[in-house]
N, C-alpha and C positions, 0 to 999 in steps of 0.2 A: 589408570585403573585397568585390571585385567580380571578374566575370570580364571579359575583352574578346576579343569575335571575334577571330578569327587569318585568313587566309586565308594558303595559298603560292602563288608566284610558278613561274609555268613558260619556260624560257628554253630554247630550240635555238642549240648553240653550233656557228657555221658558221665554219670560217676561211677565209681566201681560200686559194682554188684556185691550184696553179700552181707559185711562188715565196717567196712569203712565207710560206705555213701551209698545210698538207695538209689536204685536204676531212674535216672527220669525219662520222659518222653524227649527224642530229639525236636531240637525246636524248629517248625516249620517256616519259609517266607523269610525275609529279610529282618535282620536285628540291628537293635540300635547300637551304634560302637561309640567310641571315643570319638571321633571324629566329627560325626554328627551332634553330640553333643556341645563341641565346641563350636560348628554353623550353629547353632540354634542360638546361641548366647552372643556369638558377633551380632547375628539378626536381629535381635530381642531385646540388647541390653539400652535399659533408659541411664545409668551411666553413662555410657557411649556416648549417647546421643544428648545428651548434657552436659559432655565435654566438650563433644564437635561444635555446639553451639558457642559454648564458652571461646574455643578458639577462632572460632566467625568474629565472634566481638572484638579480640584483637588483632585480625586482619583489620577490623574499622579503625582501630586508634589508629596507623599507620596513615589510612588513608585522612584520617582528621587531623593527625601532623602535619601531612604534606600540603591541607589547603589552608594553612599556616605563610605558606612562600606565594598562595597566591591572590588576587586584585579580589575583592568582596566588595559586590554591588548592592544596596537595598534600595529598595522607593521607599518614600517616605513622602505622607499626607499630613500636614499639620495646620490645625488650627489656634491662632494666638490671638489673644486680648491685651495690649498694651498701655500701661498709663505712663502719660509723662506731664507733668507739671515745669513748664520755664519763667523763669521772671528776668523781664529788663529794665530794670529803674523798677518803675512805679508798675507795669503792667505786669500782670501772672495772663500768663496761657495755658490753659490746659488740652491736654490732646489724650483722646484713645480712641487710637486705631484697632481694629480689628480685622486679622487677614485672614487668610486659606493660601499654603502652600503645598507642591506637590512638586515633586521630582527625584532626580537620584543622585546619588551621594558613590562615591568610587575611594577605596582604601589600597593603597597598595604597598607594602613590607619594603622598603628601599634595603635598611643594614636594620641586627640587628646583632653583630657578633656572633652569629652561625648559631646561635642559640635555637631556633625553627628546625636547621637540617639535622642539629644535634639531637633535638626531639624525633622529630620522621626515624632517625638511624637505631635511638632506642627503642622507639614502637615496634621496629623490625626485630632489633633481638627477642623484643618481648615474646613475637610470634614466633621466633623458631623452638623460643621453650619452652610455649605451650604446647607449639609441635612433640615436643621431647614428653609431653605430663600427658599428654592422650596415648602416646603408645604406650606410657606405664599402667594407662589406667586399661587397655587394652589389656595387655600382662595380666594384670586382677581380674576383669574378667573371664579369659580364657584359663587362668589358673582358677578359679572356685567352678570354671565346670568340670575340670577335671576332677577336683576334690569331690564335688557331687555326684559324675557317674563312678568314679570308685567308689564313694561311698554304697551307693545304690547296690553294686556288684559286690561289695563285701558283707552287706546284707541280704542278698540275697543269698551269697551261699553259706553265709550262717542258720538264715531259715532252714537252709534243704541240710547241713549237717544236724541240727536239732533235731530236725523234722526224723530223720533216719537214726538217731540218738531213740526219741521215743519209740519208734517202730522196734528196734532190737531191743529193748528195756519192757516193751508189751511181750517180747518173746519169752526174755529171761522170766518173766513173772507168768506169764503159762505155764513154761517147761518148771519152776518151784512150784507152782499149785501141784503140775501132774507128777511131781515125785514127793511132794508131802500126801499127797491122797496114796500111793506106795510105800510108804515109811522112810523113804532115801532121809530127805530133810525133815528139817522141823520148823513149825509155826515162826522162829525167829527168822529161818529164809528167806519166806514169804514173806513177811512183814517189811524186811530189807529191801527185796523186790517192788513191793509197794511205793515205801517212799523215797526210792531212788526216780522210779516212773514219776510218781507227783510230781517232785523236782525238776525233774528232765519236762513234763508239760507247763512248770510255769516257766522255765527259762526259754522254752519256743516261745510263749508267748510274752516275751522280754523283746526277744530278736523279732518280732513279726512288726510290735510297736516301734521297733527302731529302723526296722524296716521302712515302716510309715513315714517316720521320720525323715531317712534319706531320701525318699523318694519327695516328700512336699519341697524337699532343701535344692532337689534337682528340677523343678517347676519353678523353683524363685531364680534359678541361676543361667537353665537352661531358654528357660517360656512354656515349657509343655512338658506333657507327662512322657516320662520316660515307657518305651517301648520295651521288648524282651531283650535285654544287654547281649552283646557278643562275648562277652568274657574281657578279660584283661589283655590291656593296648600292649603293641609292637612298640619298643622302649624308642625314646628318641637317643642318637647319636650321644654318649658322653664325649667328655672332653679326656685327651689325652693324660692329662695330671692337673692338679688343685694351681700348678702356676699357670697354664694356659689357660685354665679356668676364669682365674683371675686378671689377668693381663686383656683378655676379649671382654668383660665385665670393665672393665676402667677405659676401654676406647669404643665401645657399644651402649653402654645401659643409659637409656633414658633418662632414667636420674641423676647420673653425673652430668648427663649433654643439656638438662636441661638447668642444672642449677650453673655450670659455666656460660650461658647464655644469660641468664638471670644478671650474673656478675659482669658481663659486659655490657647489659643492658644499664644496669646504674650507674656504673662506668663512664659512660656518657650521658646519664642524668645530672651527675656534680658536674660535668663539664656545659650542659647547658645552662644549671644553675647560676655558674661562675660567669658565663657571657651573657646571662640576664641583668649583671650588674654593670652594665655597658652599655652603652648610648643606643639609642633608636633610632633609625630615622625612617619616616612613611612620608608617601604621597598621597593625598587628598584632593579630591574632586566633586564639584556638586554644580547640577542643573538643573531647573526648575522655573515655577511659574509662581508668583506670588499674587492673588487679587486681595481688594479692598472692598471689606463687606458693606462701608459708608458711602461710597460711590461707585464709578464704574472702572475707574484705575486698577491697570494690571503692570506687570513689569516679569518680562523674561529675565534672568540671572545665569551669571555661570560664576566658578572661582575656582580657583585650583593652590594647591597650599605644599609647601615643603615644610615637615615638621619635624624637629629635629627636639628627640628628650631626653637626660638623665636621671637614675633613679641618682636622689642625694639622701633625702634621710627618709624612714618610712615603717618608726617607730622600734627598730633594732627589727624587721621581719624579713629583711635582705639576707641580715647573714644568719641569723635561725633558719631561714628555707638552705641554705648553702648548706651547713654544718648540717641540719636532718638528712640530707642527700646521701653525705658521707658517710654519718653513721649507717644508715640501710644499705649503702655501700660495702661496710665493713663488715654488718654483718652475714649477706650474703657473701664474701667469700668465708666467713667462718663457716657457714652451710653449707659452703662446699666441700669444705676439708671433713664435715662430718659426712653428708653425703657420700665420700669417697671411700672412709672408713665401715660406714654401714654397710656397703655395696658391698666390698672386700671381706667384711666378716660373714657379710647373708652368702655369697660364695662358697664360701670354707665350710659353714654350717651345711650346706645343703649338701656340697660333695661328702661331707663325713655322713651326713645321714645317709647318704644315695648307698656308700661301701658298707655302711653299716645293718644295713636294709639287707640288702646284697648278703651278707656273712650271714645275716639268722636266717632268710631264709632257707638256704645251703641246711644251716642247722637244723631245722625246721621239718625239712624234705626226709632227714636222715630221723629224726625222730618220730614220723610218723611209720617209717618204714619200720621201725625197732619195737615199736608200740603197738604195729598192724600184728609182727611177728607174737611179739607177746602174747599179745590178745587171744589170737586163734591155738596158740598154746596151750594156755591157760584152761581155754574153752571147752579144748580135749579133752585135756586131761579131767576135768570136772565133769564131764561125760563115764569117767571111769572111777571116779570118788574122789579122786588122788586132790582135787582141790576143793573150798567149797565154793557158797554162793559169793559169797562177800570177798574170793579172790578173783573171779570172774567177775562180778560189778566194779571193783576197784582198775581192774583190767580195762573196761569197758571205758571208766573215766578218765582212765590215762589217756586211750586213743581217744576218745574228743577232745581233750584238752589241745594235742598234738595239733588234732585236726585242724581247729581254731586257731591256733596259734599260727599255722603252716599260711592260712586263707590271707589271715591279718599281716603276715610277712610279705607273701606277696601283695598284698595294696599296698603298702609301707614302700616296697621298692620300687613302684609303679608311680607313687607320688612323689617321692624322693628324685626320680629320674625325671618329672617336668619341674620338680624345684630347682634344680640343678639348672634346666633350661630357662627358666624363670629370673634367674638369681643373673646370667649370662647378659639378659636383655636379649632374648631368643623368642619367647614364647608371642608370637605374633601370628597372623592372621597371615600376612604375605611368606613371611619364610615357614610356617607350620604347612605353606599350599593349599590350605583350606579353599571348598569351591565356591566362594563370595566374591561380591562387590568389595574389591577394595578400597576404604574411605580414602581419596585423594586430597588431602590438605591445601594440595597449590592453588587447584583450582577454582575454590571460591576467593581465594588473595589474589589469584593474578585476573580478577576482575573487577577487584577493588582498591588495588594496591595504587593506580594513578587517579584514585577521586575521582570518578566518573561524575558529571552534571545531571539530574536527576530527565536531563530532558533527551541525553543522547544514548546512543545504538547500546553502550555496557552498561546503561541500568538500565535497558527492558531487557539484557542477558541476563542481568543478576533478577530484576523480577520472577524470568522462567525458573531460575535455578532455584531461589527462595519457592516458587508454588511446588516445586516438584519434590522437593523437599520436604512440604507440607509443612511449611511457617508461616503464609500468610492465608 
């Protein structure tokens, strides 16, 4: 486990004056960025920690395989009532005794066809590929907080475009009131003026409720309310082309690593099936005290036994357990050829959206710029008659539209560019440098991995680790 420095970023969001975006206040003190959103969701997320748990548990099967190969002790207290009726010639004797036994009984695995280690070696695959299903589910987390502080930041500058949309739209409709009270316009101006403003105040308060929205979506993803955003994150690294893209995706992504672990964990499930149809052989031992409830007779015992078994018949459920092995066998690697396939096409998709994201906004940028130009044109000249109201309002909704479209471009390529990392089997908590604990997988298995006895030194280590963990 390591930690890594964290710093945040501090960002004053100024819009242009005037026309395009109303002046805001520079935002004072530290702002919440990308980065911090994604601590907050390693921290917080009960996925996570519903996974980790889940893969504790297959750290145990491992250790419940391996005490499979070893000697199992129990004591054992019993009490018995026995009848026995004998007859010789002419006399019947009847006898019941009734004892009290106590002692221990020893089992110990001699052969059984490797069928035990075969199991132990599957438990193990098990665990590397649940290793592989929490870093994916890590992925999911850390990608929906990113989708939720984009979100956040793309509603919030849709607020302040609206918000600055109404403000010029309260303008236009002063400046027609005070040139129909001079005769320039007329009553239809005005009335235009009117319900372009209505419009323009219920679509802020469209964006304000979607705003809400993003913002409760960033509380479920994150654990806390989002803070004053930094603006839009510094892109992560793309990949050279859609083949290297692809190629780091098929030798990295969890998904594949975890479904070829899968595949060789059942791998060796038909093969232990196959050697469960093969003879046994265990040792047995027991020592103990037998008394006699009817008198005062006792007798110490010991026995020791070599037992040697074959399964022979056992209702056709030998080779039904075999054949079900195989088919779960077969069709884990069918799932992994789809897995493989998935992976490969989420790649391709994600690079084409990331270039595609990339080109509108380009567009985007250029259209606002054409649209600011228009606008203030337009503006003028309707200052001198040459246009009227309704070519200045029409003007007006161009450049919002621009404006909007330009914001939404940019989150577009912002989440496009961690899809991309995502899709990779990139988007992780250790190689993103995030400043967290990083969850260390080994080290609750390498304290369980040789079946500790519940009396010695590694299970009161695993005690400490379970209390600190908050499990027991």
């Amino acid at each position: 486990m390591r930690r890594v420095v964290r710093g945040k970023l501090t960002r004053m969001l100024v819009l242009t004056a005037g026309v395009s975006l109303a002046v805001l206040a520079p935002r004072q003190g530290w702002a919440d960025n990308l980065t911090d959103a994604l601590i907050g969701a390693y921290n917080t997320s009960g996925l996570l920690e519903q996974n980790r748990a889940l893969l504790r548990a297959a750290d145990e099967d491992v250790a419940i395989a391996l005490s499979a190969l070893r000697p199992i002790i129990d004591w054992t207290a019993r009490i018995q009532q026995d009848y026995n009726r004998t007859r010789t010639g002419a006399l019947v004797t009847d006898n019941e005794p009734a004892t009290f036994f106590t002692g221990l009984t020893l089992q110990q695995l001699i052969y059984d066809g490797g069928a035990s280690l075969l199991g132990k070696q599957s438990a193990q695959e098990t665990v590397l590929a649940t290793r592989q299903t929490l870093i994916q589910i890590e992925q999911q987390v850390l990608f929906r907080a990113v989708t939720a502080y984009l979100g956040v930041l793309l509603q919030e500058e849709t607020v302040a475009i609206r918000q600055n949309n109404v403000r010029l739209l309260g303008e236009e409709l002063r400046a027609s009131q005070d040139r129909f009270e001079v005769g320039e316009v007329t009553r239809t101006d005005v009335a235009l003026s009117e319900s372009r403003l209505a419009n323009a105040r219920a679509n802020l308060a469209d964006a304000q409720g979607a705003l809400s929205t993003a913002q409760a979506e960033y509380v479920n993803a994150v654990g806390r309310q989002p803070g004053r955003t930094a603006g839009q994150p510094r892109l992560p690294q793309q990949p050279r082309s859609l083949g290297d893209a692809v190629n780091l995706a098929n030798r990295n992504h969890p998904s594949i690593l975890s479904a070829q672990h899968q595949v060789r964990a059942l791998d060796l499930t038909v093969e232990q099936q196959r050697a469960g149809l093969g003879p046994t052989v265990r040792f047995q031992a027991d020592v103990g005290i037998t008394e006699n409830f009817r008198n005062d007779d006792n007798s110490n015992t010991a026995s020791g036994a070599l037992i040697y078994s074959q399964p022979i018949y056992a209702g056709g459920r030998l080779a039904a357990v075999v054949r079900r092995a195989m088919a779960t066998r077969d069709a884990s690697r069918s799932n992994l050829l789809n897995v493989q396939k998935d992976i490969r096409q989420g790649v391709n998709d994600a690079y084409v959206r990331f270039q595609t994201a990339n080109a509108s906004l380009t567009a985007s940028n250029e259209r606002v710029r054409a649209a600011q130009v228009a606008f203030d044109g337009i503006r003028e000249e309707a200052t001198l008659g040459a246009r009227t109201t309704l070519d200045v309002l029409t003007a007006e909704q161009d450049l919002l539209d621009a404006q909007l479209a330009q914001v939404s471009a940019r989150t577009e390529r912002s989440l496009a560019a961690y899809q991309v990392l995502q899709a990779q089997g990139l988007l992780t908590a250790e190689r993103l440098g995030l400043a967290v604990q990083i969850y260390d997988p080994t080290l609750y298995y390498n304290l369980v991995k040789g079946a500790p006895a519940q009396v010695s030194k590694q299970s009161r280590d695993l005690d400490r680790v379970l209390k600190a963990l908050g499990k027991q």
